[in-house]
C-alpha positions in Angstrom: 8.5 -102.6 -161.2 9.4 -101.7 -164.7 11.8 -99.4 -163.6 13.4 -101.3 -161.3 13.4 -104.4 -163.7 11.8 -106.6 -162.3 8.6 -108.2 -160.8 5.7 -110.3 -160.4 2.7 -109.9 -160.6 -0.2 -113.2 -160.1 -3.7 -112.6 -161.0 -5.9 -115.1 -159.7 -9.0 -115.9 -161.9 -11.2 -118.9 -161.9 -11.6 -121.4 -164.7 -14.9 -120.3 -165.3 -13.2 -117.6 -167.2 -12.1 -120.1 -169.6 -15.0 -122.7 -169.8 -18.4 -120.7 -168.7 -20.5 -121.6 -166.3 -24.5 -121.9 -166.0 -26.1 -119.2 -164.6 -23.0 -117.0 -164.1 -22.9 -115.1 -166.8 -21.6 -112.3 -165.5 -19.1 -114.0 -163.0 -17.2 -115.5 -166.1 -17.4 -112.8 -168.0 -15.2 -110.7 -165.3 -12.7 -113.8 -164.7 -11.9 -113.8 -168.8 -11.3 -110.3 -168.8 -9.0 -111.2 -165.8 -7.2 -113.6 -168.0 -7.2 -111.5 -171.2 -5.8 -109.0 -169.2 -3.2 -110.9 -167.4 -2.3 -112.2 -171.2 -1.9 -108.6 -172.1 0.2 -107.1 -169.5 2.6 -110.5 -169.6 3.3 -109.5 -173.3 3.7 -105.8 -172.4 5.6 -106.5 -169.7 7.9 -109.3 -171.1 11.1 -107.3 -172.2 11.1 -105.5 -168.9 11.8 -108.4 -166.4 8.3 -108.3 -165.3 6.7 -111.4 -164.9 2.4 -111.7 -164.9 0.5 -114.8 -164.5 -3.1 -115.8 -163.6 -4.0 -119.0 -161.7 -7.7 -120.4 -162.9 -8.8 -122.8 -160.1 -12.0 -124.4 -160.2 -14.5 -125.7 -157.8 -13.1 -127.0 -154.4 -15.5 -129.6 -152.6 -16.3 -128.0 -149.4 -19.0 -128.3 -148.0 -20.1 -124.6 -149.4 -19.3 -125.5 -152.5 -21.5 -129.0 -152.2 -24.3 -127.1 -151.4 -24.2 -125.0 -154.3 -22.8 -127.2 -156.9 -23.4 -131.0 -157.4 -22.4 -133.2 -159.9 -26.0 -133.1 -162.0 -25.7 -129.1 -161.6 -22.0 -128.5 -163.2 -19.5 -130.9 -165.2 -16.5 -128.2 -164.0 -16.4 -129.4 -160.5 -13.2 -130.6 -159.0 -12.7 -132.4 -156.0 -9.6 -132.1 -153.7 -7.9 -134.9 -151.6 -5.4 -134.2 -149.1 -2.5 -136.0 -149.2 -0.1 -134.0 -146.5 0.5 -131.2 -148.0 -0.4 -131.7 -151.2 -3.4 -132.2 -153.5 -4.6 -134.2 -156.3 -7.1 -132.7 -158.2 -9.7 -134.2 -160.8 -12.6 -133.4 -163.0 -15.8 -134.7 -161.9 -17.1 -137.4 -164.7 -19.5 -136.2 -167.5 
């Protein structure tokens, strides 16, 4: 990419990389080194025409996702409502 001048390249993280999550340690741990890393390469990167980015979604509600994740268990949770095509996304009240 860098030698043909241009590129992108789109990391996808989560935003427990940003805010933590109980119990998953480990999980955002990994997704902020994701993001550091994507932060990294997009200043490395930046003269050479080479885009980077990361997308940090949170939690969807499925019905996976409900069984794992309530309201009482994380704060992070987002819910998705379908609207067409597109989505409006909110955080679950504290």
């Amino acid at each position: 990419m860098r030698n043909s001048g241009w590129g992108r390249i789109a990391n996808v993280a989560s935003v427990a990389g940003k805010e933590g999550n109980p119990n998953a340690a480990a999980y955002s741990a990994s997704k902020a080194g994701v993001i550091a890393l994507t932060k990294s390469l997009a200043k490395e990167l930046a003269q050479s025409g080479v885009l980077v980015n990361c997308v940090t979604p949170a939690t969807v509600d499925t019905e996976n996702s409900r069984a794992k994740w309530t309201p009482r268990k994380s704060s992070t949770c987002a819910h998705a409502y379908r609207w067409g095509a597109w989505a409006r996304w909110r955080t679950m009240p504290r």
